[in-house]
RODO-2510 file (C-alpha; in nm, 4 decimals, decimal comma):
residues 482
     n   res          X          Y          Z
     1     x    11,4925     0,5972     0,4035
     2     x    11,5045     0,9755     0,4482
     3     x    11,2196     1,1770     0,6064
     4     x    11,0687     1,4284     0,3954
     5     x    11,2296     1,7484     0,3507
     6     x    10,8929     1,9182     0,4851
     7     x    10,8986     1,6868     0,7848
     8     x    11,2555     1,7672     0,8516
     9     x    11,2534     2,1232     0,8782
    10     x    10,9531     2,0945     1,0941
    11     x    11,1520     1,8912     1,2774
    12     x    11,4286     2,1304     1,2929
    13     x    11,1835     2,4460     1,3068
    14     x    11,0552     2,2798     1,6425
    15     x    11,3904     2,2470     1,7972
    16     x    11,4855     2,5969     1,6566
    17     x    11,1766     2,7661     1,8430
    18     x    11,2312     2,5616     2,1902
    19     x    11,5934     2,7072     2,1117
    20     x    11,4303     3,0999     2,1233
    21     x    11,2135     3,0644     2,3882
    22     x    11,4501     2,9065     2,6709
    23     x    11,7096     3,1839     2,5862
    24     x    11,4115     3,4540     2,6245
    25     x    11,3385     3,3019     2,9597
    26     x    11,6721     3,2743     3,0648
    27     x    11,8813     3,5773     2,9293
    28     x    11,6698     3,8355     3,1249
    29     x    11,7136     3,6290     3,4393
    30     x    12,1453     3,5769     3,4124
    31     x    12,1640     3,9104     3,2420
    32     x    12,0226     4,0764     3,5559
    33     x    12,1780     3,8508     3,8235
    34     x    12,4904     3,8552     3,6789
    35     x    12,5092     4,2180     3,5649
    36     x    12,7324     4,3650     3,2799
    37     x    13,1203     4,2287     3,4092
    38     x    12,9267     3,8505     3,5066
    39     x    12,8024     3,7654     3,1780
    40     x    13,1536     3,9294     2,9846
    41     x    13,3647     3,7962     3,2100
    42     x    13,1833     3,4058     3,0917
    43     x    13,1646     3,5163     2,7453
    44     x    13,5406     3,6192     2,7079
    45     x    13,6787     3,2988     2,8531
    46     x    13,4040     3,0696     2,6466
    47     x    13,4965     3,2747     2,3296
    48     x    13,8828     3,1322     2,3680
    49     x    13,7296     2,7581     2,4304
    50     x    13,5557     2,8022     2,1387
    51     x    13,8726     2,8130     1,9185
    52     x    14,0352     2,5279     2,1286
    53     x    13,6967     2,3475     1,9938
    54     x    13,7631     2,4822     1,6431
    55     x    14,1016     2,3274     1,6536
    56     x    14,0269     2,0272     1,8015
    57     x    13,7143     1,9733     1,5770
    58     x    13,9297     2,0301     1,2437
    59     x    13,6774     2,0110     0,9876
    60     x    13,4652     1,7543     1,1047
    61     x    13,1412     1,8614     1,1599
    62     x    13,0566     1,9840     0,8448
    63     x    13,2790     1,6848     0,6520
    64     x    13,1204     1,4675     0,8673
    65     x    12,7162     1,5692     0,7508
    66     x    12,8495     1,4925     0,4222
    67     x    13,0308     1,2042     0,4666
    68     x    12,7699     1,0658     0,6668
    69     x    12,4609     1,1473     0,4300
    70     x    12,6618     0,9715     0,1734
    71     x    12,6942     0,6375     0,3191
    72     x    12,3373     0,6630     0,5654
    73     x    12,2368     0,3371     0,3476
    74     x    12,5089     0,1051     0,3920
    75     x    12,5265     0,0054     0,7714
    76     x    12,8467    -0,1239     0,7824
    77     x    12,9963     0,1631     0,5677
    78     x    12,8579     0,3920     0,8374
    79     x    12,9361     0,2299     1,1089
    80     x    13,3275     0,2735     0,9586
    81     x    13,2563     0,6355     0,8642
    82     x    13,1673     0,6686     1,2325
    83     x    13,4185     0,5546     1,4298
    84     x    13,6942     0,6741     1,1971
    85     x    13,5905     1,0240     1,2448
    86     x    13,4836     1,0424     1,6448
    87     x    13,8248     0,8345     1,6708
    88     x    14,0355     1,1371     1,4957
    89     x    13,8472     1,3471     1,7031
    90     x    13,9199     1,2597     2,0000
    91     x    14,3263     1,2226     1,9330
    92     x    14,2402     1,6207     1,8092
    93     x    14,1540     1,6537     2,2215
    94     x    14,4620     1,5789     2,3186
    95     x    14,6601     1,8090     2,1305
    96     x    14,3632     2,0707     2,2319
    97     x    14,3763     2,0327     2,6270
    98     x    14,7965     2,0721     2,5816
    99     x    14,7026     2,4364     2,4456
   100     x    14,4149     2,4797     2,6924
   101     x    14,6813     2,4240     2,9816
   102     x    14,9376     2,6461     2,8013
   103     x    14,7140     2,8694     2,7665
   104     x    14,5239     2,8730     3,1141
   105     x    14,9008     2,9122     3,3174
   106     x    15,0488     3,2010     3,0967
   107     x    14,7860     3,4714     3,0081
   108     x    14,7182     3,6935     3,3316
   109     x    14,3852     3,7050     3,2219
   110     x    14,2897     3,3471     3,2017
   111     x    14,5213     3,2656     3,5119
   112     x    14,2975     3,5387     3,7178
   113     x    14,0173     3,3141     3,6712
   114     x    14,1239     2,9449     3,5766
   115     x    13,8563     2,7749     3,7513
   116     x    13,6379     2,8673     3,5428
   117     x    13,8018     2,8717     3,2053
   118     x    13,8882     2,4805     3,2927
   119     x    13,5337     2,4480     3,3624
   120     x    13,4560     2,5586     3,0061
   121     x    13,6848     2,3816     2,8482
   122     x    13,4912     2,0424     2,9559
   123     x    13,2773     2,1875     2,6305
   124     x    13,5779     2,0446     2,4324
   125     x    13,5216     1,6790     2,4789
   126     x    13,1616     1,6893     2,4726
   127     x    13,1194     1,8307     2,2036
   128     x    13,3293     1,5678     2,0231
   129     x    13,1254     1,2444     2,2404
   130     x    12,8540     1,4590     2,0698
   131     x    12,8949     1,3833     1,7248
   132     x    12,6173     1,6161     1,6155
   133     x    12,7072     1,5455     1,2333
   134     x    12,6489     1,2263     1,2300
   135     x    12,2601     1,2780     1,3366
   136     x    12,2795     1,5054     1,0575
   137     x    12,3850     1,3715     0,8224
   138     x    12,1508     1,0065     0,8537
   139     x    11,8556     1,3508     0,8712
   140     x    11,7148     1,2363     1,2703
   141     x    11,5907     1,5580     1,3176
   142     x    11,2487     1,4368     1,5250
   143     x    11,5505     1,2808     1,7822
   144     x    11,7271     1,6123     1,7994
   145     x    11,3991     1,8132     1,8406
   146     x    11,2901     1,6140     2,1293
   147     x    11,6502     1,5920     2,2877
   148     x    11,7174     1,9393     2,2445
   149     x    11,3636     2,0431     2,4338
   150     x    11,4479     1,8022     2,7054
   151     x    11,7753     1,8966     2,7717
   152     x    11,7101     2,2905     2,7711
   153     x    11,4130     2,1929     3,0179
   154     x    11,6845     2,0693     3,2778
   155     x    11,9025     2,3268     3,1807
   156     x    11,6803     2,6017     3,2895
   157     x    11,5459     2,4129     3,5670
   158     x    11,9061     2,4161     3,6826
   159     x    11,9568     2,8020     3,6224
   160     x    11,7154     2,9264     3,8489
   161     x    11,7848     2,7186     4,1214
   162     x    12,1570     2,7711     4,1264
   163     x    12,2744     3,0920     3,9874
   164     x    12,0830     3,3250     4,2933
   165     x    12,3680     3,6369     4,2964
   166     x    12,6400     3,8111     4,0856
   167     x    12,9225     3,5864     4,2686
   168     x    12,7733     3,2664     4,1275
   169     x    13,0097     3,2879     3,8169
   170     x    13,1279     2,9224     3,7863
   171     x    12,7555     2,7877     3,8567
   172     x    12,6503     3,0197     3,5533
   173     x    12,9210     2,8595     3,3661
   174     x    12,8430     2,5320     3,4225
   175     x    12,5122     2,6117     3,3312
   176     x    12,6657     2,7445     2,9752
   177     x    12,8374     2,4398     2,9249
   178     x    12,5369     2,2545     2,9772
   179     x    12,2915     2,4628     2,7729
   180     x    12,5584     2,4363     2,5034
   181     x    12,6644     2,0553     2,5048
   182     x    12,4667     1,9147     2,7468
   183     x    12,2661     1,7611     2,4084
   184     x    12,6004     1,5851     2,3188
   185     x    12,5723     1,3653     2,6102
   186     x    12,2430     1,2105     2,5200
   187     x    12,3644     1,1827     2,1343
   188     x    12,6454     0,9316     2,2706
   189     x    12,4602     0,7591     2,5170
   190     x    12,2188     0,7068     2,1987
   191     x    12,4896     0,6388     1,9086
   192     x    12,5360     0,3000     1,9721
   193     x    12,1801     0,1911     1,8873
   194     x    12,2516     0,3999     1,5527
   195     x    12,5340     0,2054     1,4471
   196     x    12,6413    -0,1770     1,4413
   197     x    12,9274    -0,1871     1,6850
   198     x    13,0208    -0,5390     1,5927
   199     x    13,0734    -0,5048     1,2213
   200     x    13,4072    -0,3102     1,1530
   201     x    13,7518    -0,4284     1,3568
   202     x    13,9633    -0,1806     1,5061
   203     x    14,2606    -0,2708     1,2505
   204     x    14,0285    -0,1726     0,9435
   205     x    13,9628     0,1903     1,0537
   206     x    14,1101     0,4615     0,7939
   207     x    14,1267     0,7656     1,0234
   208     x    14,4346     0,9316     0,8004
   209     x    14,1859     0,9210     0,4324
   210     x    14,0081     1,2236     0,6259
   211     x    14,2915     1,4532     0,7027
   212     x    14,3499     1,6263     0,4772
   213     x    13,9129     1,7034     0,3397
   214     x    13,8768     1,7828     0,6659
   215     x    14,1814     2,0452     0,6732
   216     x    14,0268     2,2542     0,3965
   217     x    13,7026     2,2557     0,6152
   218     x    13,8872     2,3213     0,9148
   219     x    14,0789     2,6609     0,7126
   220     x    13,7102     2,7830     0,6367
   221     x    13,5930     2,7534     1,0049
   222     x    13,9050     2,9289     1,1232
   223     x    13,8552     3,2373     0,9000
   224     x    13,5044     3,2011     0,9943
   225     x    13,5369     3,1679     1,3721
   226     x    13,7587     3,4758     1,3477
   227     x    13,4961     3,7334     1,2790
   228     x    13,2523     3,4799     1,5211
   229     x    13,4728     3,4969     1,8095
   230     x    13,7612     3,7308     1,7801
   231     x    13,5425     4,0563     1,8291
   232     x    13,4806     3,9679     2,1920
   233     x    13,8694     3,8337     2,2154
   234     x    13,9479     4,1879     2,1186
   235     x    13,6601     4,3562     2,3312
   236     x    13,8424     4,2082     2,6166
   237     x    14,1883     4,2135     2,5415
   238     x    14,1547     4,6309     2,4019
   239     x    13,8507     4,7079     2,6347
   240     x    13,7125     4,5362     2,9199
   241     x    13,4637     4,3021     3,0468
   242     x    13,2139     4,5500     3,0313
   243     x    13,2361     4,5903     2,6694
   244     x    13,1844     4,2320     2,6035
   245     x    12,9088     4,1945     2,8239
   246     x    12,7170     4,4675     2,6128
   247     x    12,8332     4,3470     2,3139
   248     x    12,7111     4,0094     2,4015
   249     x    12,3352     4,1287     2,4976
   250     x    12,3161     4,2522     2,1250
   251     x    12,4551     3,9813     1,9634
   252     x    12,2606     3,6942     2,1708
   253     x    11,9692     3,8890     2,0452
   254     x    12,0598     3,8801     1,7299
   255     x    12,1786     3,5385     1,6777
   256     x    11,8565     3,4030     1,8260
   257     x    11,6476     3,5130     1,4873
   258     x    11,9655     3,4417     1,3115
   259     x    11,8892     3,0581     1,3641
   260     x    11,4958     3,1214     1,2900
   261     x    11,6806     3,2041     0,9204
   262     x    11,9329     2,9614     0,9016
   263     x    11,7207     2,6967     1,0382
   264     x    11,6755     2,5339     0,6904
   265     x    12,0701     2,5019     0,6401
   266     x    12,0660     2,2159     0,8930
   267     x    11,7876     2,0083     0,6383
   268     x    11,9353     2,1426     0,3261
   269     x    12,3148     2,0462     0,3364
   270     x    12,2679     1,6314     0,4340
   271     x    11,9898     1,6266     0,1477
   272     x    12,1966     1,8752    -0,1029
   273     x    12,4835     1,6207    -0,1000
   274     x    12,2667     1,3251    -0,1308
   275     x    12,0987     1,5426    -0,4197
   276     x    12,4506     1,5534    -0,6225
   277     x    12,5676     1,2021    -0,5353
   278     x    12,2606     1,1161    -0,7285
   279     x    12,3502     1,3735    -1,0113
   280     x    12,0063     1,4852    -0,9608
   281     x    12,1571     1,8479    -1,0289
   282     x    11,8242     1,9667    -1,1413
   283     x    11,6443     1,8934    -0,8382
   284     x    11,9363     2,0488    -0,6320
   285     x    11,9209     2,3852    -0,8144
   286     x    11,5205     2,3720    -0,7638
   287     x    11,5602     2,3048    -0,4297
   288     x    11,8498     2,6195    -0,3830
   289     x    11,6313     2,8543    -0,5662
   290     x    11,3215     2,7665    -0,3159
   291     x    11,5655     2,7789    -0,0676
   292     x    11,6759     3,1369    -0,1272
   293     x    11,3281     3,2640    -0,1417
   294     x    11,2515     3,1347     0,1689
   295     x    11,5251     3,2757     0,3619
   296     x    11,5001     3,6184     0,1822
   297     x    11,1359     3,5679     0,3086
   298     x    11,2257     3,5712     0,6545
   299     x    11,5225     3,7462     0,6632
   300     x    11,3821     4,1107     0,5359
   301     x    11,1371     4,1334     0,8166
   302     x    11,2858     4,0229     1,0651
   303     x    11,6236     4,2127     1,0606
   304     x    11,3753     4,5601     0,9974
   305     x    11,1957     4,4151     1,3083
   306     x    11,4360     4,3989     1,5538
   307     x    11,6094     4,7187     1,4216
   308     x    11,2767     4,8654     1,5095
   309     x    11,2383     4,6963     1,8409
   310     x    11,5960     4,7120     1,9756
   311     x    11,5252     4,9350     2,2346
   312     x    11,2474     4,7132     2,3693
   313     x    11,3803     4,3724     2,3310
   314     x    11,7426     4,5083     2,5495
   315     x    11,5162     4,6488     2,8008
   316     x    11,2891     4,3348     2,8899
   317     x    11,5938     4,1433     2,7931
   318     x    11,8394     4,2263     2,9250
   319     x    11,7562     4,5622     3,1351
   320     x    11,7911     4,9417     3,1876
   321     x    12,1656     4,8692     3,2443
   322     x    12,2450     4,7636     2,9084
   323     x    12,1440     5,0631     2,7316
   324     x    12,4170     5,0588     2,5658
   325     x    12,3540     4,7875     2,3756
   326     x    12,0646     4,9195     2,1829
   327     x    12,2508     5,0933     1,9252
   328     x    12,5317     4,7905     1,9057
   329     x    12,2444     4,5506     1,8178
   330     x    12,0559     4,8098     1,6121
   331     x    12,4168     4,8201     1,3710
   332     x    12,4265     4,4367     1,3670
   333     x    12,1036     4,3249     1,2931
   334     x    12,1391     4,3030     0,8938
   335     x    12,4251     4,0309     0,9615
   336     x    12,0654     3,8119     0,9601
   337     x    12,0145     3,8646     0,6234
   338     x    12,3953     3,8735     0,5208
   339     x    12,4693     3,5203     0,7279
   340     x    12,1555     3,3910     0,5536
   341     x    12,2249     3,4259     0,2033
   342     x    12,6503     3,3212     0,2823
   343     x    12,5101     2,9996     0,4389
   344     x    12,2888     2,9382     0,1818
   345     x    12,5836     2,9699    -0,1305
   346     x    12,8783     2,8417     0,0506
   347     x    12,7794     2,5738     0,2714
   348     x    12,4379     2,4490     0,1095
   349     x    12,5693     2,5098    -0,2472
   350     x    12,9209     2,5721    -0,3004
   351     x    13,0275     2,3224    -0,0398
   352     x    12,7895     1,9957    -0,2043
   353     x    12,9094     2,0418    -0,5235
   354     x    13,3206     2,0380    -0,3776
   355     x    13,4029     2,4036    -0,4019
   356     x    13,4918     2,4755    -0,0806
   357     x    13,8321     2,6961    -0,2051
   358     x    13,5527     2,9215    -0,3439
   359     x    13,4089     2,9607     0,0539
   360     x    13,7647     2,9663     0,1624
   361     x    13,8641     3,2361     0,0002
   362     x    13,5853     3,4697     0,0544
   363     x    13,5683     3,4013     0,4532
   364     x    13,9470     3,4455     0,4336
   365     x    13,8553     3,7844     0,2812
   366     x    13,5791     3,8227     0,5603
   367     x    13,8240     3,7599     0,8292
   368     x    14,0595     4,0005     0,6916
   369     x    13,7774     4,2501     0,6622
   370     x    13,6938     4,1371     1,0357
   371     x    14,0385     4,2219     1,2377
   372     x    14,1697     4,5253     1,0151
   373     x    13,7899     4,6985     1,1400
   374     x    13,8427     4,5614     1,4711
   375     x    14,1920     4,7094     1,5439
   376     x    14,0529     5,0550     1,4164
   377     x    13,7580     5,0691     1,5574
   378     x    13,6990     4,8971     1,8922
   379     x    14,0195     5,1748     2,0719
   380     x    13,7304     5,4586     1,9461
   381     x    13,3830     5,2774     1,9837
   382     x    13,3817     5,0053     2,2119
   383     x    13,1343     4,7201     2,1237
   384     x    12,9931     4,9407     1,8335
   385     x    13,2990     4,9377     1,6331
   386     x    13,2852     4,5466     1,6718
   387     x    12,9233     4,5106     1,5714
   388     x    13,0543     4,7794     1,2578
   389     x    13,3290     4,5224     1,1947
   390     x    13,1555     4,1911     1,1909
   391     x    12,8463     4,3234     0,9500
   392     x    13,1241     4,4169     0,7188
   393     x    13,2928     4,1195     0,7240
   394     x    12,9533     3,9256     0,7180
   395     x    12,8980     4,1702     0,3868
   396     x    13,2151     4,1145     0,2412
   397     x    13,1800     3,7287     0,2761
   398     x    12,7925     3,7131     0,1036
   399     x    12,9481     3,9591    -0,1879
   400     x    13,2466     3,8162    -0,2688
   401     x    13,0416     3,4729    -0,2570
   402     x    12,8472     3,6038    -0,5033
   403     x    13,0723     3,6823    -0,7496
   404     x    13,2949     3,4235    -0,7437
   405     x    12,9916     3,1485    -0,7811
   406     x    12,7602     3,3529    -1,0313
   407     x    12,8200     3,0590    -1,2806
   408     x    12,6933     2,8013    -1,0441
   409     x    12,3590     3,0004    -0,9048
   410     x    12,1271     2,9107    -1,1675
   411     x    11,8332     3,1851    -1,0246
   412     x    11,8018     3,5189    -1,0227
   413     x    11,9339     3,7149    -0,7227
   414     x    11,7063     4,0258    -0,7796
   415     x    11,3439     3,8999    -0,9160
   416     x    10,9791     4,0175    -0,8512
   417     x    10,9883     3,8066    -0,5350
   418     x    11,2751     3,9799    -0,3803
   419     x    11,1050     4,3218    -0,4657
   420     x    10,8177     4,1867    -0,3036
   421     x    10,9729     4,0871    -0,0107
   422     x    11,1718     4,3801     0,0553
   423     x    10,8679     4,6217    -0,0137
   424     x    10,6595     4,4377     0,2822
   425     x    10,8845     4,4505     0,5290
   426     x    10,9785     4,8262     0,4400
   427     x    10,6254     4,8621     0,4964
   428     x    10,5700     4,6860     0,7896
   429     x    10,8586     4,8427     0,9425
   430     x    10,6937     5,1823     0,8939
   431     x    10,3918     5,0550     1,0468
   432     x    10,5506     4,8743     1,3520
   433     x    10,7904     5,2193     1,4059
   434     x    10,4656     5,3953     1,4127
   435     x    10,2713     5,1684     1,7032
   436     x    10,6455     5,1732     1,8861
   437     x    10,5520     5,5713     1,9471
   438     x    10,2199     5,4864     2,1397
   439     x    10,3040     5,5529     2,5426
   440     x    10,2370     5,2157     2,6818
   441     x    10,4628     4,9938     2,8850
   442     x    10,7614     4,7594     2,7606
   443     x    10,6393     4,4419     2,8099
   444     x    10,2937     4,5338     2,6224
   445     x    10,4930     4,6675     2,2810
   446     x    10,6471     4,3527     2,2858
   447     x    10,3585     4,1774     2,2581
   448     x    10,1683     4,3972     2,0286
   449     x    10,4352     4,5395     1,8064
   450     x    10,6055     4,1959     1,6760
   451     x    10,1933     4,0207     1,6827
   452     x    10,1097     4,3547     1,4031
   453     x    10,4067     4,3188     1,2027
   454     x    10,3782     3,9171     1,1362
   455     x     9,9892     4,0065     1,0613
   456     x    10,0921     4,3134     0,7941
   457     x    10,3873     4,1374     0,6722
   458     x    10,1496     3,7953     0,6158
   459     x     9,8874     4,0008     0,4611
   460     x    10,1110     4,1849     0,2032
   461     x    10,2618     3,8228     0,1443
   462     x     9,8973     3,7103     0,0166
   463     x     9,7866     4,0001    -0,1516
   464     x    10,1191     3,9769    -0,3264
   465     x    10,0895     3,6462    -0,4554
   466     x    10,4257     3,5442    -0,2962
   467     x    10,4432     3,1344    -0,4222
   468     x    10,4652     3,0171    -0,0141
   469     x    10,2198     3,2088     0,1075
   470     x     9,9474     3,0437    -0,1943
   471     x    10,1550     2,7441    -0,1082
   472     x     9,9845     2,7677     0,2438
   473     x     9,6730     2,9008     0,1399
   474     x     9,6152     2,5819    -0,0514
   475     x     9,7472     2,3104     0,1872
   476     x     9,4666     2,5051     0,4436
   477     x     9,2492     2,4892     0,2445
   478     x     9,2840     2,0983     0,1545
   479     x     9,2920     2,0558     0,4744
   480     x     8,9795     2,2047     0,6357
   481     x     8,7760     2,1029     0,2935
   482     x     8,7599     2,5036     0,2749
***
């Protein structure tokens, strides 16, 4: 039996917070150790490994939430599901450690350092032992929460006692591929008290059925992954490592209250396809429109927040050296709301109800959008021209979204709630600019600043009437007999 949706995104909420605050322990620490070239140098190599996991991942870990949450009931049906998918997989790996090896002895680049970009690559096989969609997709999100705290524990445990200088490259690296698969591990170890190994002979698997459902998925995350990945690609092909390294200061900023936002998607998709299965359509339009609400809700504020606190978060962050990335991150920070509403139409809508050639074709737009603004730009401004590229791309995908599924979003886009939402965190960003002004240290704005803008923005939500913030008022209430 499924959890709750509530309980889930608690769950998930819990593992999305222990997955801020490591990085805002850690990312000040490598970004100053490792200075500007260090942490480009990583990023550049991991951003090529990350297509070689693309490719060798094919479509299945979004397929597999689906296919998973669709057959969570019948053990034996799962236990098929499974294997046939980790199985195709892994033949994937082959074909995706030929390219890595291509790859690693005929680009200058790569060949300059190919200790390190084979140490990256490991990434590639764990994250297919991993199988991440298959947790999921049977919705064990109290096992990921707890596994994901554990493991970024060790992980920064392991930081600070090994990466000590600016020459400790490869031990920062292994470090990354921890932090980023080290989880995947303890999922495999784990799967086999999931499933019943017994059940299903080798001889009855039906690895080819998924080929070609998984192909469409896989087209969407390459167009995707090009406007995720290619901008540092072409940062260090057309700049240097220098560029990506202050590109990547802004954009790990970013992305961190990016998955505060897209949080929900994890709960949503698994229980959006069990929704339709069901043809309980009605409760999977209710639950899109609450949905949408909720991340307008947190999207608003906090993309005006860090706009206002750029300066301060890539100073404590990252440090005085990476000036340059304020204005990169301040030009990127609306992809929070952009990548928020996309995820919410084309992989928690569009995708459940099988039209996926509707999310194709706008990220193929996206990605089109992507490189064209790349080429032009990144020659004339560096890592700003990138940051200009992927918000338009990010844009062009949520738009284009729009349009092409207006019959199948049965709520309003602009209603009073959206006004009211966007009106608070105007406000509160007016506010917030104003206490940024006072002459106090760094470290205290960050403290006071963000603290003053959650208390405005809360308030306004109450005196507003906004349905989750009564929502709250009442459970509270019920709860301390108020």
């Amino acid at each position: 039996m499924a959890k709750s949706l509530r309980t889930n995104f608690i769950y998930n909420i819990i593992n999305t917070v222990s997955g801020l605050v490591f990085p805002l322990i850690t990312y000040p620490y490598a970004f100053r150790i490792l200075m500007v070239e260090g942490i480009g140098t990583v990023n550049f190599l991991y951003s090529i490994i990350s297509y070689v996991i693309l490719l060798t991942s094919l479509g299945i870990p979004l397929y597999g939430i689906r296919e998973i949450a669709r057959v969570r009931d019948d053990k034996r049906e799962l236990t098929k599901t499974t294997f046939e998918l980790l199985s195709l997989n892994l033949l994937l790996n082959v074909i995706g450690y030929i390219v890595i090896f291509i790859l690693a002895f005929s680009i200058p680049e790569l060949k300059e350092n190919i200790g390190l970009f084979f140490l990256l690559s490991t990434s590639v096989v764990l994250t297919t032992l991993g199988c991440q969609w298959f947790y999921s997709g049977i919705e064990d999100f109290k096992f990921v929460a707890i596994r994901g705290l554990v493991v970024r524990v060790i992980c920064t445990a392991f930081l600070f006692l090994v990466v000590k200088s600016k020459d400790d490259l490869f031990w920062y690296a292994l470090y990354t591929v921890l932090v980023s698969t080290g989880n995947y591990l303890v999922n495999f170890i784990c799967l086999k008290n999931r499933i019943s190994i017994g059940v299903v002979k080798f001889e009855e698997l039906e690895l080819w059925k998924h080929v070609k459902p998984t192909c469409a998925i896989f087209v969407f995350n390459l167009v995707t992954s090009i406007y995720l990945n290619l901008d540092k690609v072409m940062l260090g092909f057309i700049q240097n490592s220098e560029a990506v390294g202050y590109y990547t200061a802004s954009t790990q900023l970013s992305h961190i209250l990016l998955t505060i936002v897209t949080a929900l998607g994890a709960v949503m998709l698994p229980r959006s396809s069990n929704l339709i299965k069901q043809g309980a359509l009605d409760d999977f339009y209710r639950l899109a429109n609450k949905s949408y609400n909720f991340i307008l809700m947190l999207a608003l504020p906090l993309c005006v927040g860090c706009i206002v606190m750029s300066p301060v978060l890539i100073h404590i962050f990252c440090g005085d050296s990476y000036e340059p990335s304020i204005t990169t991150l301040r030009i990127i920070c609306p992809i929070i709301i952009a990548i928020g509403m996309s995820n919410l139409i084309g992989l928690q809508m569009l995708y459940p109800l099988g039209l996926i050639k509707i999310v194709i074709i706008s990220t193929c737009v996206g990605a089109v959008v992507n490189f064209v603004l790349n080429a032009c730009l990144i020659p004339y401004f560096s890592q700003d021209g990138a940051a200009v590229a992927t918000l338009a791309a990010e844009i062009s995908v949520t738009l284009l979204q729009i349009v092409m599924a207006r019959k199948h979003i049965k709520f309003k886009l602009i209603s009073e709630d959206f006004a009211k939402y966007l009106l608070s965190a105007f406000l509160m960003g007016a506010i917030c600019t104003t206490l940024m002004k006072i002459e106090v240290a760094d470290i205290i704005k960050l403290v006071y600043v963000p603290i003053s803008g959650v208390i405005i923005y809360s308030l306004l939500m109450v005196v507003f009437r906004e349905p989750f913030a009564v929502e709250a008022i009442s459970i509270l209430k019920s709860k301390f007999k108020l």
